[in-house]
N, C-alpha and C positions, 0 to 999 in steps of 0.2 A: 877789852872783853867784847866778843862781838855775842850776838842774836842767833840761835837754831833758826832752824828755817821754817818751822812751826809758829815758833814765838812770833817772826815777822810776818807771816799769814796772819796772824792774831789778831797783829796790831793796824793791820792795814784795814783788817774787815771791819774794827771798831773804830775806827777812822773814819770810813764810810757810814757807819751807823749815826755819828756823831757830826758830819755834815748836815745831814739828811733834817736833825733835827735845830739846825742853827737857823736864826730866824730869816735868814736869806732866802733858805730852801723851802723855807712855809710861805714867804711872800712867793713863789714862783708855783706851788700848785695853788696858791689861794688865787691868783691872776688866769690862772690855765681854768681853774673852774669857774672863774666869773667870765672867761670868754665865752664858754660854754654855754655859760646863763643866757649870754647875752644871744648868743642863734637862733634864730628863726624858729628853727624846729623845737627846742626847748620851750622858747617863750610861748607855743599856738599850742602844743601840749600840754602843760600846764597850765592855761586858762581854758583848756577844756575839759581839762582831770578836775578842777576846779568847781565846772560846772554844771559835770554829769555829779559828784559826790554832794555836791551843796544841795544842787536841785533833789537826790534824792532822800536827803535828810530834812529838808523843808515839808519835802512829800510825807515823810512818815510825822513828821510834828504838826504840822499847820490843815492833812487832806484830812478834817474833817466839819460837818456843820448839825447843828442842831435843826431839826424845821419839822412844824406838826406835819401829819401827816392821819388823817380821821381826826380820831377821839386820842390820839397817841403823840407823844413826843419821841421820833425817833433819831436817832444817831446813824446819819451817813458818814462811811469816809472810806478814803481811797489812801492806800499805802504801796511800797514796793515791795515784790515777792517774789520766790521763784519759780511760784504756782500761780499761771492767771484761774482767779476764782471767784463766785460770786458769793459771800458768805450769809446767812440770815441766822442775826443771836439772840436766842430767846433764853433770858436768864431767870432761875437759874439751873432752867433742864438744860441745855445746851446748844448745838447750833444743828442749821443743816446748811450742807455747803454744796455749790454745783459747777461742775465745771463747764465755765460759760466763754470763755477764749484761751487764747495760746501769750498774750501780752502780758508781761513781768506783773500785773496790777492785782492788787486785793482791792476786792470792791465788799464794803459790811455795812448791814444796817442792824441797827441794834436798836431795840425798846427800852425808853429808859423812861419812862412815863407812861402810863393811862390817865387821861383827863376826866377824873368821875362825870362831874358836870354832863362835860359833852358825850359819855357814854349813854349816861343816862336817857338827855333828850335824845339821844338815836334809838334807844330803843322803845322811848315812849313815846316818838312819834314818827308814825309810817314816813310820813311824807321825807322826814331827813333820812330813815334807813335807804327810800328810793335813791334820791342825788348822792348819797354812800359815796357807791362807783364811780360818777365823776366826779366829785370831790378830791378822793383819795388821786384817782390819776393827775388832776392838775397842784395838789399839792406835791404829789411826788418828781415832777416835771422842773415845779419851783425849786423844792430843797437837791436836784440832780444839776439844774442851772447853778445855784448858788453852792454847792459844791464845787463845779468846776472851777471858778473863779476865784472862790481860798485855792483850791489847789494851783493852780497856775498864779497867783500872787505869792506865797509863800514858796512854793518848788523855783522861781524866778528870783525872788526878793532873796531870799538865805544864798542862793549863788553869789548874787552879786555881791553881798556882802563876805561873804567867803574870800572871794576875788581880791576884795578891796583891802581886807585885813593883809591876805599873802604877800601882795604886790603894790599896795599903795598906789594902784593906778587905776581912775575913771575909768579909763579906756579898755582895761582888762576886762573889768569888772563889769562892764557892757558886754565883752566878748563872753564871757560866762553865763552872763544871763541868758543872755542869744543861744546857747548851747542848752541848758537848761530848759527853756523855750521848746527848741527843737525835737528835745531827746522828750518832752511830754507829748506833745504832737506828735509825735511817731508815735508813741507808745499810747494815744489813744487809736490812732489812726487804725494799728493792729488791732488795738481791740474792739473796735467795727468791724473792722474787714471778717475777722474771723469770730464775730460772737456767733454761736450755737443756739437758737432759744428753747430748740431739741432738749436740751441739757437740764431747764427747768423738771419735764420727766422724769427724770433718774437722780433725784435726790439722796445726801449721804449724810444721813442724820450721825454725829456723834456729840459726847458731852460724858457730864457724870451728874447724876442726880443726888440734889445736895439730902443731907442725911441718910446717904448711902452707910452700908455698914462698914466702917472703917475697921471696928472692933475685931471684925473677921480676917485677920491676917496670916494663918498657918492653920492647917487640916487639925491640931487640938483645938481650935477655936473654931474653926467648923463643925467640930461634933460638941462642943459644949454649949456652941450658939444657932445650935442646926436651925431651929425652930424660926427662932429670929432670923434668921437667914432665907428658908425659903420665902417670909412672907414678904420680904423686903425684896428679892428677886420679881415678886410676882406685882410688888408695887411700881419696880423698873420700868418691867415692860407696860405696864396700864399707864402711865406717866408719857414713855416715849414713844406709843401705839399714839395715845392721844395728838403729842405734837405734832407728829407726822402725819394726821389721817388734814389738817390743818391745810399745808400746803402740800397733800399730796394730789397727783393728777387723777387718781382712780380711785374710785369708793371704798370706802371701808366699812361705815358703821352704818351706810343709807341702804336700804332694803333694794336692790338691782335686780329684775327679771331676765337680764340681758350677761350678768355677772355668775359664775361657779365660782366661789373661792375655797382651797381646800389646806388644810394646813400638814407643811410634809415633814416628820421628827424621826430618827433615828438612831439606832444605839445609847440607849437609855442608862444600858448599863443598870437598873438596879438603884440609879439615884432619886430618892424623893424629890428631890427638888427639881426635878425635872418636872412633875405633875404641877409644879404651880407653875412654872414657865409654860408649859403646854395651855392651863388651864386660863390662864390670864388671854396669850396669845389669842383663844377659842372665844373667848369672851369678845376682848377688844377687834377684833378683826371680824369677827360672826362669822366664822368659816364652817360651810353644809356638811366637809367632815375633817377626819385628822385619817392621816396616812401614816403608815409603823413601816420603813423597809426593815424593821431586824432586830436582834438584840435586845428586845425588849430586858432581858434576864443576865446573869452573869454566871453562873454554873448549871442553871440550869434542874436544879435540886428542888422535893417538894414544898422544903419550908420559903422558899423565894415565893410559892403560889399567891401567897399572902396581897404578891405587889402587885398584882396583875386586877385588885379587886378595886384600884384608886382608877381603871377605866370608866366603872360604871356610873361615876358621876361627874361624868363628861354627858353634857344633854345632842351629842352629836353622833352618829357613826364614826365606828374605831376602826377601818382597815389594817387589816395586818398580814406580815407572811413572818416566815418562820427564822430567823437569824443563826448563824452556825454555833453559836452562846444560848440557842432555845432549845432545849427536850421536845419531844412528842409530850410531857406531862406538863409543858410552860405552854404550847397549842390549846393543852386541852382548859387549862384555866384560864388562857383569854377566849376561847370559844365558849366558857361559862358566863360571860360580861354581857348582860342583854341588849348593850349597844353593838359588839365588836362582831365583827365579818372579818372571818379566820379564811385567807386564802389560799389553796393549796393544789396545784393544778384546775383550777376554777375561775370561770368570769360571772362577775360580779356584776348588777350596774348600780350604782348608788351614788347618791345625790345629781341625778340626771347623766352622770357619767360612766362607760361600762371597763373594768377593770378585770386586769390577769392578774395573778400571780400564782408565785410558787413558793416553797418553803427552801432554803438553804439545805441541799444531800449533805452536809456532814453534822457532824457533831460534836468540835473540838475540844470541849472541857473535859472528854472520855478519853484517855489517852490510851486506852484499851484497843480502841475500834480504828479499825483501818479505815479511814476517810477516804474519799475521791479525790484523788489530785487534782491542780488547777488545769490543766486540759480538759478534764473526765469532767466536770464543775461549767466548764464552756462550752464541750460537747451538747451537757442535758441541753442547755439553755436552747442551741440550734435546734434541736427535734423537740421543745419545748413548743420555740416559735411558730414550727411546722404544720404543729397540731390548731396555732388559733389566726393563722394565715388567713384563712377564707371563713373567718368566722362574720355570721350576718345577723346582727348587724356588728361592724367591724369593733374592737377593742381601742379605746379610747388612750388608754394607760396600764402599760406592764408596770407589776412592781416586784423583783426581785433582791431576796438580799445584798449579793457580791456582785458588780459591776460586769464581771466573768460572764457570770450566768446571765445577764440581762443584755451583754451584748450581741446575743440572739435573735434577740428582738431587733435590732438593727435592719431599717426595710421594711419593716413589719409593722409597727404601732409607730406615731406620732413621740412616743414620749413613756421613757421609761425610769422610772424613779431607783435609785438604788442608794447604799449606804457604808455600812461594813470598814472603810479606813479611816473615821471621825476626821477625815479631810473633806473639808464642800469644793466641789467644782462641777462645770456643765461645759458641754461642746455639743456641738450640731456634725451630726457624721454625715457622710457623704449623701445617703441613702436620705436624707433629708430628718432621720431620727433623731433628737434630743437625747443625750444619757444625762442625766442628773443627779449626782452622788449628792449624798445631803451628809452632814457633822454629825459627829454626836451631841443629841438633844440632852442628853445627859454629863456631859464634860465627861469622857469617858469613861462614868465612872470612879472609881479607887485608882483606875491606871492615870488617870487628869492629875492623880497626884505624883509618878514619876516621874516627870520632869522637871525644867526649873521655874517652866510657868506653866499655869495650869491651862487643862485642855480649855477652851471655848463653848459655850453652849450656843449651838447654832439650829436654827429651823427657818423655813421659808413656808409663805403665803403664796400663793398658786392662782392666779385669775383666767381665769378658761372662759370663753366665751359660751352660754348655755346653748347657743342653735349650731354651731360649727363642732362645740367638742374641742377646741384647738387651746392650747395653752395663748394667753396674749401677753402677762407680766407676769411677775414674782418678785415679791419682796425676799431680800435674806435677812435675816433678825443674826445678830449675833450679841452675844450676852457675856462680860467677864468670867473666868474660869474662876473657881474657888475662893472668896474673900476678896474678890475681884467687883467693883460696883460699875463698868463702864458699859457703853450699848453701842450698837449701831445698827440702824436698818438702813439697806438700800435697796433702793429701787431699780428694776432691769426689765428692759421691756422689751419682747420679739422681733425682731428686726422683718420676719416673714412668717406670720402666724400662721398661714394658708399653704405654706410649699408642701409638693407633691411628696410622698414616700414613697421609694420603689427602692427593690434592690440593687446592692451595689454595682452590679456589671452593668446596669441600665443608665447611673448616673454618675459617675465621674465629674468631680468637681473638687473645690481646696473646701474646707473646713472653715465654718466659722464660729470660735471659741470664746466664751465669755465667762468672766471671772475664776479662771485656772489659774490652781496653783501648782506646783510640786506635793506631791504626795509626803511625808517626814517620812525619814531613814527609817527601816522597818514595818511601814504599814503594809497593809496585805497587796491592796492593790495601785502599785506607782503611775499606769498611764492603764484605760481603757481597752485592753488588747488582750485578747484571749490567751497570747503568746506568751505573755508578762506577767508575774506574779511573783509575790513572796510568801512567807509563811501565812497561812490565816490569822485572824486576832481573835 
């Protein structure tokens, strides 16, 4: 009987199969890959994959030191990251972090102690608060020396033993360390070469403040824990107003003759709890006034007037102009607030500052009324700007609701504040103009609730200088959306507080753009351009 010729394909191929695993064929790749081993290039790669993962695992367990530093015991240490950064943790409000080089390293100092004692004599006696400042520098000197030194014995030390375990060889295990070695020494080297001390400036406070409301997890538990909610918002911001005014570079709570500081909030939307974030903000920051681009209201209707009466106790000036969400009858009840300044083709000057604005031509919650399109909307704003051109003495700050209209001003005023797509962003146009869109001060409102995470409550601190008029920083506050407990303020500071404004044909140059984002799918206004637009909100 013979075989198909399938059958003997069959058999042959499971023939082969059946070699392959007879222990001859296993001694001849085990041989083939111990020659392998054995090569140059295998063995000088492996004791430097060795020594680069050792060292970096040494680095994150062993880079740190304990060492006073004042009256405190603080926590240095240096780890690997993919962010070079300088971190400072104050628990348990949170951190603020800066970015101080371009080198893989986390560098964090942490408090983990206050020494009563020695707080004490510091502040009962003059003479130790004087030597303070040198103190603190040469302790800090000390526990940055004694840092290094864990870190290069442990980032060193766990290589070689790495080494030594894989390979059973001294000699490896030298070679790893040596790598190990190298690859910190670089990686301090960069981070000399390129630390920024610039960067201390523009601090990025975040964290979460502990007995934050957790409670608050879904819009029924926002209207059942309203209460509790705003006052806990408003204890946020005084918490991390505070930590930040600490190591901030610019005043905040010290009385400045040399300092305007102005606080700028928009699209309220109609949320209470926007008033205690405003009102905290006004407090902690002492800002000479608060600026409204818009939206104060949400239909627009007389019983909303109600909301317009939690201005007057705000002990500051209220600027405002009209948002395409305000009536003429929402004007007329912030024009009743004995603090607020209703601006509506009018210059203003308040708190040493002299301001334009206008009110938004439509009125979109009327679905009756035929509004001005987004060209007609960009047009006003150009013969807006027309009329306060050669105004004497010159207008310090436009403030218009839609970005549209306020790009008018472009050429014309230093700095023009606008709001209208609860997106924050700012760019310096050519003509040397700042546009400055601001978020919603209110998490948009009831709309904060369409999405999957709630809108942000965002506003910014404004430092203008008092003899120039010129914007010089701006903090952004940004606050969790609804049941949301998180914060961040950063700091941004003018790169050229003094540059010329003149019209576009006059200066030609690139743009310089800071903290832009993308506009979200559907807001009104996606990029600054008169040309550009979508529906209103």
């Amino acid at each position: 009987m013979t075989l198909g010729g399938d059958a003997v394909e069959r058999r042959a191929v499971l023939a082969r199969i059946g070699s392959a695993f007879r222990p001859e064929a296993w001694r001849r790749q085990r041989d083939r890959f111990a020659r392998l081993r054995r090569g140059r290039f295998w063995r000088v790669a492996a004791v430097v994959l060795a020594g680069i993962a050792g060292g970096w695992v040494g680095l994150a367990v062993g880079g740190q030191v304990l060492t006073p530093i004042g009256p405190a015991d603080v926590n240095l240490g240096v780890s690997p990251s993919w962010r070079g950064e300088t971190v400072i943790n104050i628990a348990p409000l949170g951190k603020l972090a800066f970015d101080t080089h371009a080198a893989p390293l986390r560098f964090e100092a942490t408090i983990a102690e206050i020494r009563l004692a020695a707080a004490e004599e510091m502040f009962q006696n003059p003479d130790s608060i004087n030597r303070l400042g040198a103190s603190i520098v040469a302790d800090l000197k000390r526990g940055v020396v004694a840092l290094a030194w864990r870190a290069v014995l442990f980032s060193v030390g766990t290589a070689a033993l790495v080494s030594l375990l894989l390979f059973r060889s001294w000699l490896r295990s030298l070679g790893s360390a040596l790598t190990a070695l190298v690859m910190l020494a670089t990686a301090g080297g960069v981070t000399y070469l390129t630390f920024n001390p610039g960067a201390i400036a523009e601090p990025r406070y975040t964290g979460l403040l502990a007995g934050a409301p957790q409670v608050v997890g879904s819009a029924e538990d926002v209207i059942n824990h309203f209460s509790e909610y705003q006052a806990q918002l408003a204890g946020l911001v005084g918490n991390v107003s505070q930590l930040y005014q600490v190591t901030s570079a610019l005043p905040v709570y010290e009385e400045d003759a040399a300092t305007i500081r102005v606080l700028h909030v928009s699209d309220l939307h109609l949320n209470p709890a926007a008033w205690e974030v405003i009102g905290s903000l006004v407090e902690q920051f002492q800002v000479a006034a608060v600026v409204d681009s818009g939206d104060i209201s949400d239909r627009g209707s007389a019983a909303e007037d109600v909301f317009m009466d939690r201005i007057a106790e705000l002990d500051v000036p209220y600027v405002w102009v009209r948002g395409n969400h305000d009536s003429m009858g929402t004007q007329r009840a912030v024009a009743a607030q004995p603090n607020a300044v209703v601006l509506d083709d009018d210059i203003v000057e308040v708190a040493g500052l002299r301001f334009y604005g206008a009110g938004d031509p439509r009125f979109t919650p009327d679905k009756a009324l035929e509004n001005p399109t987004n060209e007609e909307v960009a047009a006003l704003g150009v013969e807006q700007a027309r009329g306060v051109a050669e105004a004497d003495p010159p207008v310090d700050v436009a403030v218009l609701h839609d970005p549209l209209q306020g790009e008018g001003f472009s050429g014309v005023v230093p700095l023009v504040l606008s709001g209208h797509g609860h997106d924050r962003w700012t760019e310096v146009r050519e003509t040397g103009t700042r546009i400055f869109v601001q978020g919603s001060t209110g998490g948009a409102g009831l709309r904060g609730l369409e999405h999957d995470e709630p809108t942000p409550y965002q506003a910014s601190v404004l430092y203008f200088d008092a003899e120039t008029k010129r914007l010089q920083a701006w903090d952004d506050i940004t606050l969790g959306g609804l049941g949301l407990s998180s914060a961040q303020i950063e700091r941004h500071l003018e790169s050229d507080p003094d540059r010329e404004v003149t019209p576009a044909e006059e200066t030609p140059g690139p743009l310089e753009t800071v903290a832009r984002t993308p506009t979200p799918t559907g807001s009104p206004t996606p990029a600054p351009s008169p040309t550009v637009s979508g529906p209103p909100q």
